[in-house]
C-alpha positions, 0 to 999 in steps of 0.5 A, a space after each residue: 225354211 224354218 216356221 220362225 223365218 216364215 212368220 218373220 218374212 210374212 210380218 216383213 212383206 208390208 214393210 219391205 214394199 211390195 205393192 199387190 196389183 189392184 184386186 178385181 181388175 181383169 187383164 194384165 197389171 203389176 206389182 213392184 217394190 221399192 228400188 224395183 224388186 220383189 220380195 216375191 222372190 224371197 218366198 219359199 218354193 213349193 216346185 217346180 214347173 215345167 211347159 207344157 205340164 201342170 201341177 195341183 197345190 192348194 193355198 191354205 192358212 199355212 202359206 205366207 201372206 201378201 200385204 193385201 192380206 192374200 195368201 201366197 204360194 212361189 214355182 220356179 220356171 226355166 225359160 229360153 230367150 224369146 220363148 213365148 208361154 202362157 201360164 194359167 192359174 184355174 180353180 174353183 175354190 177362190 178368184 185366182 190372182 197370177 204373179 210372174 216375174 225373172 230375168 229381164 222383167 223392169 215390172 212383176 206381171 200380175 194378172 187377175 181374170 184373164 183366163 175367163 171365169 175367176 181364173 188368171 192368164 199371163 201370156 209373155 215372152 221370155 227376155 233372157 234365159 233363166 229361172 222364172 218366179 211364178 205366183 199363185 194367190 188370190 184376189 180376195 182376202 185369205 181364200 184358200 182351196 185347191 187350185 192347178 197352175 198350167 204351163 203352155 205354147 198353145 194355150 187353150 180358149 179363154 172361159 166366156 164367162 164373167 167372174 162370179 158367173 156360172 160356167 154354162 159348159 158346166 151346167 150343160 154337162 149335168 145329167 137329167 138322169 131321166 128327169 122330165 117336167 112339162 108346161 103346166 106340170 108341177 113336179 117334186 124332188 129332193 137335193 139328197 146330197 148325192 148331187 154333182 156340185 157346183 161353186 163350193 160345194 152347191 148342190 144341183 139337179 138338172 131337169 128336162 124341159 121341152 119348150 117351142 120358140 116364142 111360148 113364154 113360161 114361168 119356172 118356179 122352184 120353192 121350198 122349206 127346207 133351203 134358200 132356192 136358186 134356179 138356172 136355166 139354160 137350152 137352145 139360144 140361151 147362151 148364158 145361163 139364166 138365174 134367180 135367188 128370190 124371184 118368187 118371193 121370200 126364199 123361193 126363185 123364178 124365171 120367165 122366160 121367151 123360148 128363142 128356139 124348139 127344143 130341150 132345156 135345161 132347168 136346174 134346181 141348185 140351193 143358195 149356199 153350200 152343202 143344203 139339201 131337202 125337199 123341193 117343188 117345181 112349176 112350170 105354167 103360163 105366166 099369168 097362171 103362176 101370178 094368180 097362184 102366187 
């Protein structure tokens, strides 16, 4: 399809009538045209998928886009009669938003979180044999990044963790690469930029913390040279603990009731992408970090 085509088919998407699902609503929704079909089927095809295997694309500004101002990327999937799939679009890059509509379909499925995180599920039955139209987009508005759309008969357990949540699993798989701090210690260090990263390119850096159910702490994380952010997470803490400004100005802290013995995790992170310097982290009693602050 030439350049000239693609643009005059993106100008023509809102006058043609497709009408996006509601951004930011977990669980299946859809989207229809007037007359009842698509101009989704209309857009260029970027591959082909195939159950039980996954492809890597990324949506960027050369895709075409939605009326709601998404950009937009079409896969063909052949389906059989009463075949049931699960088709997950992951990424990490934007909140995902997931289109499947074919033979059989009155509606175009659509769905924003159902994967868990900002990722989108749609698990369906195939009504016909046929070849299918999947979607990968976003919710917000002109999000590009790299994303995996997977097709299978076994889907894998959904993430629980909210969109705009930390994936805890993620946290927990850091290393402390022999990095330690104890109650009543402070302790420096530096994002150097050598770091894991996590949401878009944060760097962090994950520290030990031996802790005895019952004892109550303050975590404190300060510094000149970036916005602080702070997590938390260990034995009995399910859901990462979090804080941006806690401490005042741009430094974070956490006060926190140790549920259980045992080692957790307390990780330095910077509030935006790529900030890197020097740091300084406390742990004390509650009351000794309020006399200091």
């Amino acid at each position: 399809m030439s350049t000239l085509w693609k643009l005059r088919l993106t100008a023509l998407l809102p006058a043609m009538g497709l009408l996006a699902a509601t951004a930011g609503a977990a669980g299946a929704q859809t989207a229809t045209s007037e007359g009842g079909g698509s101009i989704l089927m209309l857009l260029d095809v970027e591959g082909r998928l195939e159950v039980g295997g996954e492809v890597r694309s990324a949506l960027s500004s050369a895709d075409y886009v939605s009326p709601s101002d998404a950009f937009l990327e079409a896969w063909t999937l052949d389906g059989r009669t009463a075949e049931t799939v699960t088709v997950d679009l992951i990424t990490d890059a934007f909140d995902a938003y997931l289109f499947v509509l074919g033979p059989g379909f009155a509606e175009t499925l659509a769905d924003d979180d159902g994967a868990g995180g900002c990722n989108a599920r749609l698990t369906f039955t195939f009504l016909e044999d046929g070849t299918f139209r999947v979607v990968a987009s976003s919710a917000g508005s002109r999000q590009t990044g790299v994303y995996t759309l997977r097709v299978t008969n076994t889907p894998e357990p959904v993430e629980m963790y909210p969109c705009g949540g930390m994936n805890p699993e993620l946290l927990r798989s850091l290393p402390t690469d022999s990095r330690s701090i104890a109650v009543g210690d402070t302790v420096t260090g530096q994002l150097n930029g050598t770091e894991r990263t996590i949401e878009q390119g944060r760097y962090v850096q994950a520290w030990a913390l031996e802790g005895s159910a019952g004892q109550t702490v303050s975590i404190t994380l300060e510094s000149d040279a970036f916005d602080a952010y702070l997590y938390l997470l260990g034995p009995g803490i399910d859901q990462p603990r979090e804080d941006d400004d806690g401490a005042g100005d741009l430094n974070s802290r956490i006060t926190v009731t140790f549920p259980e013995d045992g080692t957790y995790l307390v990780i330095v992170s910077a509030l935006s992408a790529g900030d890197t310097g020097a740091f300084r982290l406390t742990v004390a009693p509650p009351e000794e970090e309020m006399e200091e602050g």
